[in-house]
C-alpha positions in Angstrom: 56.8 -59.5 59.5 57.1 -55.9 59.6 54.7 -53.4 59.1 55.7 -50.0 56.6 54.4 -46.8 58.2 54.0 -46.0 55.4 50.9 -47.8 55.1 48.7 -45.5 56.9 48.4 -43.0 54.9 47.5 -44.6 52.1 44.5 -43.0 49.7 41.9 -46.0 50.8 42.4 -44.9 54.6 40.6 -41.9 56.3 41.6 -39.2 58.6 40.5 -39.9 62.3 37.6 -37.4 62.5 37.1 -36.6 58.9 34.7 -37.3 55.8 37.0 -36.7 53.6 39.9 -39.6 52.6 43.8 -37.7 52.7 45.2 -36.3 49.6 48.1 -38.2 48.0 51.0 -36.4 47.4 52.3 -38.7 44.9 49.3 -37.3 42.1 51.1 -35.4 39.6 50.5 -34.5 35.9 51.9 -37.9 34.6 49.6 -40.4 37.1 46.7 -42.0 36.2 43.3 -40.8 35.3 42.0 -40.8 38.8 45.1 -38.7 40.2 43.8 -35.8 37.3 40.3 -36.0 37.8 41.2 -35.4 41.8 43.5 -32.4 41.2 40.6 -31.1 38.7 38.1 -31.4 41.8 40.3 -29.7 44.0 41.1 -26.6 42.0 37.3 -26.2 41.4 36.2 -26.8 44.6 39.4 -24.0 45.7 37.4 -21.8 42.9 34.5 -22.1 44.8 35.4 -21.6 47.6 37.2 -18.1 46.5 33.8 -16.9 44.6 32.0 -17.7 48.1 34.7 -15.1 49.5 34.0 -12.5 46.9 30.9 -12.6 46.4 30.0 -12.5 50.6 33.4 -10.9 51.5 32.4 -10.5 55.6 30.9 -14.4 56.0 32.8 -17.6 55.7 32.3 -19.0 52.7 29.6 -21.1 51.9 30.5 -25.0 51.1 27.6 -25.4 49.3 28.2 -25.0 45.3 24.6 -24.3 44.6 23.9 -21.9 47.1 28.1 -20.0 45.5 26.0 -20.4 41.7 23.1 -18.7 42.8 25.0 -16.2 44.4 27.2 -15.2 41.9 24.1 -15.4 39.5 22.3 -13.0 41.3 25.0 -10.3 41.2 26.0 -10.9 38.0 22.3 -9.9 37.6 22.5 -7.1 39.3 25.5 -5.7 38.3 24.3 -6.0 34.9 21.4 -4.0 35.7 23.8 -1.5 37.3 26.1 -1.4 34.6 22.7 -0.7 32.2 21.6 1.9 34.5 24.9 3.7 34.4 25.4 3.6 30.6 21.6 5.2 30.2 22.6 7.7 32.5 25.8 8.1 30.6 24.2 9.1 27.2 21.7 11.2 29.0 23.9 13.0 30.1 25.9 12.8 27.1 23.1 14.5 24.9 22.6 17.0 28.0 26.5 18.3 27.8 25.6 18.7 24.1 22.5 20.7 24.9 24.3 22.9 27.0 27.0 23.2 24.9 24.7 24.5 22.0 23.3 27.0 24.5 26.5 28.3 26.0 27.4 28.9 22.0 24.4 30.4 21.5 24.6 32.8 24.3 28.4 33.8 23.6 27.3 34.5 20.7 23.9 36.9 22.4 26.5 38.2 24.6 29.3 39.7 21.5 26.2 40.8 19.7 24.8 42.8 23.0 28.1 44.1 23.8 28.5 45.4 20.2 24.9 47.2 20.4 26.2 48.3 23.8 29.3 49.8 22.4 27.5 51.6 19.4 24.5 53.2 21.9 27.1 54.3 23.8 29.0 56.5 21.1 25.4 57.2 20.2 25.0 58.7 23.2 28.0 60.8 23.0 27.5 62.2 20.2 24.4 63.4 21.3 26.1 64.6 24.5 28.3 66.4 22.7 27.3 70.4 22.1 26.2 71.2 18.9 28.5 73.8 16.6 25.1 76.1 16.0 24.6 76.2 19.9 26.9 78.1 22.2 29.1 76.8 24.7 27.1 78.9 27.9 24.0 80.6 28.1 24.7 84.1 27.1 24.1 86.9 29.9 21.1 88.7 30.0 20.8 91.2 27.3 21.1 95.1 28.5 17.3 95.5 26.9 15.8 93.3 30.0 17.3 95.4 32.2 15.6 96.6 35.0 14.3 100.3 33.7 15.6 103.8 35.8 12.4 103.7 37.4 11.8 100.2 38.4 12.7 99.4 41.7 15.3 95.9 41.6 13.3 93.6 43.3 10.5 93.7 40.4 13.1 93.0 37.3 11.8 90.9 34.7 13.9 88.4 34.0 13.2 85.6 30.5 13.8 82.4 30.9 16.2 81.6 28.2 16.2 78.1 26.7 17.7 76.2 23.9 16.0 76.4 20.7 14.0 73.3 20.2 14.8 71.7 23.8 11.9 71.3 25.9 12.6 72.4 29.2 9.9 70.7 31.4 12.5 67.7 30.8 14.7 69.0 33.1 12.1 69.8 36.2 11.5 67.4 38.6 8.6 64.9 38.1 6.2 66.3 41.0 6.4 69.5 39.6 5.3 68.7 36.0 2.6 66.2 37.7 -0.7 67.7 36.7 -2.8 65.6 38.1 -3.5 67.4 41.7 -3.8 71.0 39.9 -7.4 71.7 39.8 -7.1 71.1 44.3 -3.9 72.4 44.8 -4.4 75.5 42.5 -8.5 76.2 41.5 -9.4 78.3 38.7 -9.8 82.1 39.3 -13.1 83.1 38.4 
């Protein structure tokens, strides 16, 4: 009698050196119960496998399910708590862009009104600049009546200070000379 050689690999028969018994090519979608239950192990245990990898991506994966569950368990976790985080920080800073939108607004609005005060002190100020119709354009020369007399020698002529009506002219002295604080040491009263 001859022997198949076929025989040896069989699903009953082991590999030399391994735990687990040889996969059967001849499983497909129309074989018995058995045959789908094994092809439904084998694509889970290949998903396993494949959330070991992504989940560790350095490490061999783990051949443990358990140890894969609590794993991907875990980071779902903390993703989640990521993905929370990030969406808080989101509308935070959400309502913040609307804060600062309201303020930039608000100081557009500060600046067009200071730039329009700006403008209108400025032709304020030139119209003030501006001379006068009732005042004359130079100071007039001084009058022949202040000058000096035949007999008055030119060094001694008496000469008015002539100012503009109604314009103070201290304004237009510098500040340490109309300071009046040092007067009574720098110039004492005459007895």
């Amino acid at each position: 009698v001859e022997i198949d050689g076929s025989f040896g690999d069989s699903d009953g028969l082991k590999e030399s050196g391994s735990k687990k018994r040889v996969r059967s090519e001849s499983c497909n979608a129309s074989s018995s119960k058995a045959c789908r239950e094994k092809l439904r192990r084998d694509r889970l245990n290949d998903k396993f496998m494949e959330l070991g990898s992504i989940l560790e991506p350095g490490r061999p994966p783990k051949a443990d399910k358990s140890a894969i569950l609590i794993d991907a368990v875990r980071k779902v976790t903390q993703l989640r708590g990521e993905a929370q985080k990030l969406k808080d920080s989101n509308t935070s800073l959400q309502e913040r862009i609307k804060e600062l939108k309201s303020e930039k607004n608000e100081l557009r609005d500060e600046k067009q009104r200071l730039k329009a005060e700006k403008e209108r002190l400025e032709q304020q100020l030139k119209a003030m600049n501006a001379q006068p119709s009732f005042m004359p354009p130079a100071p007039p020369a001084i009058p022949a009546a202040f000058a000096a007399a035949p007999g008055q020698a030119p060094g001694n002529k008496l000469v008015p200070l002539i100012g503009y009506p109604g314009v103070a002219m201290w304004q237009f002295m510098p500040p340490a000379a109309v300071d009046t604080s040092q007067d009574h040491v720098l110039r004492p009263p005459v007895a």
